[in-house]
Structures are given as structure tokens and as C-alpha cells.
PAZAPA-4460 file (N, C-alpha, C; in steps of 0.05 Angstrom, whole numbers, plus 32768, in hexadecimal, padded with zeros to 4 digits):
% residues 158
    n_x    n_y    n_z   ca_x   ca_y   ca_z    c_x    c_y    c_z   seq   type   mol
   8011   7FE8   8000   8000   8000   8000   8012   8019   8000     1      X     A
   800E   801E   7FEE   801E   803F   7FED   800A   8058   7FFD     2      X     A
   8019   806D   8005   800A   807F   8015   800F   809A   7FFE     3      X     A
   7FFF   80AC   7FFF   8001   80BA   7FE6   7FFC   80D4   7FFD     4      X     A
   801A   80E4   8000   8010   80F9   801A   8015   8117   7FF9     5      X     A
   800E   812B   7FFD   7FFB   8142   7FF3   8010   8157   8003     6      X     A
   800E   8169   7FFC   800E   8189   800D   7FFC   8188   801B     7      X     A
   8003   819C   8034   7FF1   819C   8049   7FEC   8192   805E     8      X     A
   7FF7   8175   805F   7FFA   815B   8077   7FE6   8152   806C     9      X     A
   7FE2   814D   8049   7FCC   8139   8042   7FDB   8121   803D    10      X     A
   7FCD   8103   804A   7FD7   80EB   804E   7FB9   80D8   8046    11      X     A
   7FBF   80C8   802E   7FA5   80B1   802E   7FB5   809B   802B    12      X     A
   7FA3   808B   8044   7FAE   8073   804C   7F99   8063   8056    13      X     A
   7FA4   8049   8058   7F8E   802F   8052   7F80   8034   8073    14      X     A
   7F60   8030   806A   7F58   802D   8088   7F67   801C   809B    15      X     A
   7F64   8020   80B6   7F62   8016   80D1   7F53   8010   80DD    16      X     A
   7F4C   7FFD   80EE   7F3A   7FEE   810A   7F37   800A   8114    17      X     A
   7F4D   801D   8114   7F45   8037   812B   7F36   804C   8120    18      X     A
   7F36   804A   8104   7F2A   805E   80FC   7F0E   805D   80F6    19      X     A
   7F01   804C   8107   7EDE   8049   8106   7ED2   805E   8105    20      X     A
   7ED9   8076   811D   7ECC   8084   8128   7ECB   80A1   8116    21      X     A
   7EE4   80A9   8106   7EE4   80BA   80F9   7ED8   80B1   80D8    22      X     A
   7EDC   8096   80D5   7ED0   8086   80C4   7EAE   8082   80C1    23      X     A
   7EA6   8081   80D9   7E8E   807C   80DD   7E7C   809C   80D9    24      X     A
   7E8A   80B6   80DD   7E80   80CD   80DF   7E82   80D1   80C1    25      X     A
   7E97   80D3   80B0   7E9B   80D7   8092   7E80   80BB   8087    26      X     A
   7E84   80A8   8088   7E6A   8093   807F   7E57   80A0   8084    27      X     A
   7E4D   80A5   809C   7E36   80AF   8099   7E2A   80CF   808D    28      X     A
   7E38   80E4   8091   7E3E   80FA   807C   7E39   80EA   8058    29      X     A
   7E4B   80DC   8058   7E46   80CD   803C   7E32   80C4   802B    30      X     A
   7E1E   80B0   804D   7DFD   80AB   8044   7DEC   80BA   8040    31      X     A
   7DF2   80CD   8053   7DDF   80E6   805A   7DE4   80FB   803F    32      X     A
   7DFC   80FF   8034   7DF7   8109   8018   7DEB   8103   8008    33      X     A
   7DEB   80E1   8006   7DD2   80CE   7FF5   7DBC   80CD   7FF9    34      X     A
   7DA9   80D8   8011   7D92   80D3   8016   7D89   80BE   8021    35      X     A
   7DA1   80B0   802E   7D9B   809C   804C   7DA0   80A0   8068    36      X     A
   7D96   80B6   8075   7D96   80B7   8088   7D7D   80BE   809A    37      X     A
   7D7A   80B5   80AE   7D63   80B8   80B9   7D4B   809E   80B5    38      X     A
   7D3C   809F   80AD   7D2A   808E   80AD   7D2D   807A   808F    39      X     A
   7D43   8091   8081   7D45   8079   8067   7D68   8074   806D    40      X     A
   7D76   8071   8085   7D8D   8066   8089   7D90   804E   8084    41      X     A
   7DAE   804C   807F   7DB3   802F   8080   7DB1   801A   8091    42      X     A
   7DAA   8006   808F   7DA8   7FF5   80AA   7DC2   7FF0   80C3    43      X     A
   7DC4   7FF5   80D9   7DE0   7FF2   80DE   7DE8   7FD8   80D1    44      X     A
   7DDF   7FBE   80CF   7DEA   7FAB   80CB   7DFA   7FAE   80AC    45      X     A
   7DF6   7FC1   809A   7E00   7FC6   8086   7E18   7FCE   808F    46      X     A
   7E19   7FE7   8096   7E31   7FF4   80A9   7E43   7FE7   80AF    47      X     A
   7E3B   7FDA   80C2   7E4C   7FC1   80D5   7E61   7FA5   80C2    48      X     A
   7E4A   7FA0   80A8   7E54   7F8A   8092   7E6C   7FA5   8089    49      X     A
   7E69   7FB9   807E   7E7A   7FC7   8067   7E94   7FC6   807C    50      X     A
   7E93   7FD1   8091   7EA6   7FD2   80A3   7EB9   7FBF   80A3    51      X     A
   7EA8   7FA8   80AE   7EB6   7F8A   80B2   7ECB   7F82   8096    52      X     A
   7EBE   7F8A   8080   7EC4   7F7F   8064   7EE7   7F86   8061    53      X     A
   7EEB   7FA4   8066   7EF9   7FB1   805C   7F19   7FA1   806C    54      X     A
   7F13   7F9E   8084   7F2D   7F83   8097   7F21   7F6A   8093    55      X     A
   7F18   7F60   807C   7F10   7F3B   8070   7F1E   7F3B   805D    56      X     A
   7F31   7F26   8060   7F48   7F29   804B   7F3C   7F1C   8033    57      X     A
   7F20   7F10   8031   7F1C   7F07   801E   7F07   7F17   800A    58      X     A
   7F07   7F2B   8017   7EF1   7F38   800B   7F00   7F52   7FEF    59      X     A
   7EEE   7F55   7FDB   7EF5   7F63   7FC1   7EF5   7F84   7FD3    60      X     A
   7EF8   7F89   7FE8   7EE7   7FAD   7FE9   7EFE   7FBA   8001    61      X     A
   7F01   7FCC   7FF5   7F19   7FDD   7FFE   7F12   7FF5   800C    62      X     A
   7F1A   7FFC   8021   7F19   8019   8028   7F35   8028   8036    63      X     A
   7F39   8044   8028   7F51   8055   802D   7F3D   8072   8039    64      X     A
   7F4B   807E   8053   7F42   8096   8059   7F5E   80A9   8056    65      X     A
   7F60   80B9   804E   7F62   80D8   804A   7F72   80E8   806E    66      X     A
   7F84   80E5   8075   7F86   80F8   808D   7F96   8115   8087    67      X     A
   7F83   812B   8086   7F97   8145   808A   7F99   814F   80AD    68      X     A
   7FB3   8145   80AC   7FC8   815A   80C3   7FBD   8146   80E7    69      X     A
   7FC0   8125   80D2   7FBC   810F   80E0   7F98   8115   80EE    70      X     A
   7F86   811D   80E0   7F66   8119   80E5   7F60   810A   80CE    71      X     A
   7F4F   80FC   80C4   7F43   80EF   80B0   7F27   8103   80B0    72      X     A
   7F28   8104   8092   7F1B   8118   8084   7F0E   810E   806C    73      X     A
   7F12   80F4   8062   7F0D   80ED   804E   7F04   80D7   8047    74      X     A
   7EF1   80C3   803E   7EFC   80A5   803C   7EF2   809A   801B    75      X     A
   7EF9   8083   8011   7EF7   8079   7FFE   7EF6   805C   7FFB    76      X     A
   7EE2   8056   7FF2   7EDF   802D   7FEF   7EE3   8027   7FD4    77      X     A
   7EE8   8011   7FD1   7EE9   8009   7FB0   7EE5   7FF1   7FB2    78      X     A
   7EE4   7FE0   7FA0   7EE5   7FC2   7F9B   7EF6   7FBD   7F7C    79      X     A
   7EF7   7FA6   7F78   7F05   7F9A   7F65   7EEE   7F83   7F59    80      X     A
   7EEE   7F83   7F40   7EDB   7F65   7F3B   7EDD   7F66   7F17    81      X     A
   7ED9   7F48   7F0C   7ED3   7F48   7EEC   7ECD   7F53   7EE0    82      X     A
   7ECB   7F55   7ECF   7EC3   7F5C   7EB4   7EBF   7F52   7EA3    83      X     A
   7EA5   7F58   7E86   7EAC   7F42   7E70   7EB3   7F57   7E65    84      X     A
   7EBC   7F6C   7E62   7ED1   7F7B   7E4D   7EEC   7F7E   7E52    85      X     A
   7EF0   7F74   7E63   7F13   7F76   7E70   7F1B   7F4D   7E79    86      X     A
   7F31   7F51   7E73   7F42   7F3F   7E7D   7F43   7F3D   7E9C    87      X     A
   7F4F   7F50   7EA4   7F56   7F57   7EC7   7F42   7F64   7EC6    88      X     A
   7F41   7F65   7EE6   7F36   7F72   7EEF   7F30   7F97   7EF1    89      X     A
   7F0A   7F99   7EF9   7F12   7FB7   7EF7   7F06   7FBD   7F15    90      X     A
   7F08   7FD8   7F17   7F0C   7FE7   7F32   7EF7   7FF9   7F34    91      X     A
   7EE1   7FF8   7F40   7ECE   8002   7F4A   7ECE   8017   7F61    92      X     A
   7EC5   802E   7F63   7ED3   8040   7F78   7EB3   8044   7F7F    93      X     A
   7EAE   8038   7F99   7E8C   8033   7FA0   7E8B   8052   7FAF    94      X     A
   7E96   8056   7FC3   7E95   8074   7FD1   7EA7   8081   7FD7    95      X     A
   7EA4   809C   7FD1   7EB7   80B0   7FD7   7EA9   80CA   7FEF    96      X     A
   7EB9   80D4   7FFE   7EAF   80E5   800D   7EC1   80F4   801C    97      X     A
   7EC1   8108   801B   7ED7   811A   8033   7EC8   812E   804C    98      X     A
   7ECA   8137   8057   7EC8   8147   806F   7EBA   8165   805C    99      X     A
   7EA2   816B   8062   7E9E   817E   804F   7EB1   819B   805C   100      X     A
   7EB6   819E   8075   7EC6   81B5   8072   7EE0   81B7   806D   101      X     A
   7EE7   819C   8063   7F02   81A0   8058   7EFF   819B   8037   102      X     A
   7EEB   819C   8028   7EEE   819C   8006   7F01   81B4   8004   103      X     A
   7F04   81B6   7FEB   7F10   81C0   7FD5   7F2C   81B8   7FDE   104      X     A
   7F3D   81B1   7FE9   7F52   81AE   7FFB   7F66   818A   7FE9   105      X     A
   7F5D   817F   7FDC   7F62   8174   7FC7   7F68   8156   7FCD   106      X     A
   7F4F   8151   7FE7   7F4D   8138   7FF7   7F44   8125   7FE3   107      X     A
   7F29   812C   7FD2   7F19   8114   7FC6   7F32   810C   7FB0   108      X     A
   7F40   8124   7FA4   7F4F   811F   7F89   7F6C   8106   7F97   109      X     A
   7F6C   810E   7FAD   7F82   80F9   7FC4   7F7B   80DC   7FBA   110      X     A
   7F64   80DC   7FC6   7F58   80C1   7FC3   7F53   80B7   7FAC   111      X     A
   7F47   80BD   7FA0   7F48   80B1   7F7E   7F62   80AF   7F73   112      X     A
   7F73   80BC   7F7B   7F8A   80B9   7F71   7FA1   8096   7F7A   113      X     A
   7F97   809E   7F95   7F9D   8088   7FA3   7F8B   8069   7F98   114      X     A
   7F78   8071   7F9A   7F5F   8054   7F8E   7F72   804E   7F6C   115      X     A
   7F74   8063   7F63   7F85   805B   7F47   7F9B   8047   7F46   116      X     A
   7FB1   8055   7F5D   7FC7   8042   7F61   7FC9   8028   7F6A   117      X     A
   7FA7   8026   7F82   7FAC   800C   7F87   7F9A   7FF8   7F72   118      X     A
   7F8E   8004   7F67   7F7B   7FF9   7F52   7F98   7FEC   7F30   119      X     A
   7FA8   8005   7F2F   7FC6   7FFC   7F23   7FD4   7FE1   7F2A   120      X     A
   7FDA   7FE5   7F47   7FE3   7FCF   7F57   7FD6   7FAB   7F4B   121      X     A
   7FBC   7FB4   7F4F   7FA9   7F99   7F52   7FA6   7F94   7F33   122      X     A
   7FB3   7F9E   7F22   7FAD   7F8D   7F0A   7F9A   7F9F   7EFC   123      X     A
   7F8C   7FB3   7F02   7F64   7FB8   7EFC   7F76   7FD1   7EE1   124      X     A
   7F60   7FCA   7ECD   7F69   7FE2   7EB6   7F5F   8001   7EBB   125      X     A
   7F47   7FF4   7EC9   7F35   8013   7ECF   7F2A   800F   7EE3   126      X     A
   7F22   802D   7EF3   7F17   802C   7F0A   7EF9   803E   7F00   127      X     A
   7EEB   8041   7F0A   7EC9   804F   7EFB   7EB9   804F   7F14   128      X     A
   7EA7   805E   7F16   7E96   8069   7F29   7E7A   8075   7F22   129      X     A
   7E6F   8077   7F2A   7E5B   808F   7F2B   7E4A   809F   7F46   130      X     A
   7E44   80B9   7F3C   7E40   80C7   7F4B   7E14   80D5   7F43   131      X     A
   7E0E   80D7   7F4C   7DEF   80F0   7F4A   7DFB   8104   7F3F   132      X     A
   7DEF   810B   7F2B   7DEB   811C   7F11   7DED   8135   7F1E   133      X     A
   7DDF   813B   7F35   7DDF   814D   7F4F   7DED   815E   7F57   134      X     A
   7E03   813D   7F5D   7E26   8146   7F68   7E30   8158   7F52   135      X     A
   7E35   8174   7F59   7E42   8183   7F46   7E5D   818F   7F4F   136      X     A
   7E5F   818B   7F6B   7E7C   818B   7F6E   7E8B   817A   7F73   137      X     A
   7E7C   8162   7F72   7E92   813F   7F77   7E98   8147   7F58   138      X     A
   7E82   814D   7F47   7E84   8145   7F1F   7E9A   815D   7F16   139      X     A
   7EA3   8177   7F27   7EB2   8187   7F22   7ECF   8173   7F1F   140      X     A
   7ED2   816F   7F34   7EED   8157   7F40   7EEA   8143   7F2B   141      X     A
   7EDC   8136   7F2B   7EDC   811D   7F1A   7EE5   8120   7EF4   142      X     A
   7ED7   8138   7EEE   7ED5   813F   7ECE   7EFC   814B   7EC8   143      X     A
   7F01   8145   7EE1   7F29   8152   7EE1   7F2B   8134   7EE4   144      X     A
   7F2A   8120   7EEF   7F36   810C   7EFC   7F31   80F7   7EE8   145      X     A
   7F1A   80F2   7ED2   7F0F   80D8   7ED2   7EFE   80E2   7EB5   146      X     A
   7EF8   80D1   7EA0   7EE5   80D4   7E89   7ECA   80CF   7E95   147      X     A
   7EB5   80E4   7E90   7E98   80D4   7E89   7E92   80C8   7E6E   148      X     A
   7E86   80B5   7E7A   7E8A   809D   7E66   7E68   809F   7E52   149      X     A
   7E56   80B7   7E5A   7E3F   80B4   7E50   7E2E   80A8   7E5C   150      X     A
   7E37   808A   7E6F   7E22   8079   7E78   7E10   8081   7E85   151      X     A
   7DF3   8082   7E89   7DDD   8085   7EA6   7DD7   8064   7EAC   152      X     A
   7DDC   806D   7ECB   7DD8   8051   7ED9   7DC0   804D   7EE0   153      X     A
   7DB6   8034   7EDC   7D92   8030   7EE6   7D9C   8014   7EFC   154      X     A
   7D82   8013   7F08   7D8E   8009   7F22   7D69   7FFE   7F32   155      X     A
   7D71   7FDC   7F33   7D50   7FE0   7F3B   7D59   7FCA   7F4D   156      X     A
   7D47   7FCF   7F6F   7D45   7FBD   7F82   7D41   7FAE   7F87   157      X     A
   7D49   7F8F   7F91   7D31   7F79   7F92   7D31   7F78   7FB0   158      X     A
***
């Protein structure tokens, strides 16, 4: 794991067991941007699985948080999995999120940058994401970082 430190005392590095708690405040900031919080929250037991996943050595799903000036400010999950258009594998970057009073400060661009290298590392050709049409300052960041690819994602529950 490479650590990718920034100007500033910016440092992103692979979660920790210790960093639940500042982990757990950025997560939920994260849902609550999505429109799960409160009565349409996530179940804790969801919470509790994502958590667990990230120290299961067998599991595809990654998480790195973001610390400026040793606080964590930021975090990022990804996974790894097939493809039928690729050989290797590609790199999925499921959530991104930083501390809203530390944006513009060049935390989220940390992290994707970092998800790149270890996504490099692991074989994966590409890493891809998506964000709500909404997000117009995640899509500021992203339209520097990453191609839109045209796609709209549809998405139905069972």
C-alpha cells in the first residue's frame, strides 16, 4: 500500500480498526447526502457488514480515508470484480466522501488518485463510478479526474 501524502499534511491511507469513529461520522455524512438518513437510513446491520468487509481478507471491497494534519477528513471504498469486456479485472469506486468543511482543499482528488494506484497495483484497466446528476461539485472534480462515459444508470430493487 503506498501512502500518497499532498501539501498541507494531506495523507490517504488504508483504513484502520481505529478509525471507526471518524469513519463512522464521514459514512454517515455520505448517506445522509444520498437521502438515507433518518427514517430512510441504512439498516445498522448494513453498516456493521460494510465495516466488517473492509478487515476480511477475502472479501473484493476496499476502504482508504484521507487524514489532513493527522484528522481523517475523507473516505473512499472500492471493489474489484469481472468483466465480460476486460481480461482483468476492473475497479469500481462505490463511495467517495470528505468532511464538507474541508472541500476544495484537494482531499476527494487524494483519493481517487490513490483508488487509481491501487486499482494499477491489482491488475484492474479501469476504475468507473457514478455519481447523481445533482452532484455538481463531486461532477466539477470528476470531469478533471475521469471521462463521462455518456452512460445513465437504471437500477431496480428486488
Amino acid at each position: 500500500m503506498s501512502n500518497t501524502a499532498t501539501g498541507q499534511g494531506l495523507k490517504v491511507r488504508k483504513l484502520s480498526q481505529t478509525d471507526f469513529e471518524p469513519w463512522m461520522s464521514l459514512w454517515s455524512g455520505y448517506n445522509a447526502f444520498y437521502g438515507r438518513s433518518g427514517a430512510t437510513a441504512l439498516p445498522e446491520e448494513i453498516t456493521r457488514t460494510t465495516w466488517e468487509r473492509f478487515f476480511n481478507p477475502i472479501e473484493p471491497v476496499f476502504a482508504l480515508v484521507a487524514e489532513l494534519d493527522g484528522k481523517v477528513v475523507g473516505l473512499v471504498h472500492y471493489l474489484f470484480h469481472r468483466s465480460t469486456t476486460r481480461l482483468g479485472p476492473v475497479c469500481y469506486l462505490q463511495d467517495l466522501f470528505t468532511c464538507p468543511t474541508q472541500r476544495q482543499r484537494g482531499i476527494g482528488n487524494a483519493l481517487i488518485d490513490e483508488v487509481y494506484q491501487q486499482a494499477s497495483l491489482a491488475g484492474a484497466s479501469r476504475v468507473y463510478w457514478q455519481t447523481q446528476t445533482s452532484n455538481e461539485a463531486g461532477r466539477r472534480l470528476y470531469d478533471k479526474v475521469a471521462k463521462h462515459s455518456g452512460f445513465i444508470v437504471y437500477s431496480h430493487e428486488l
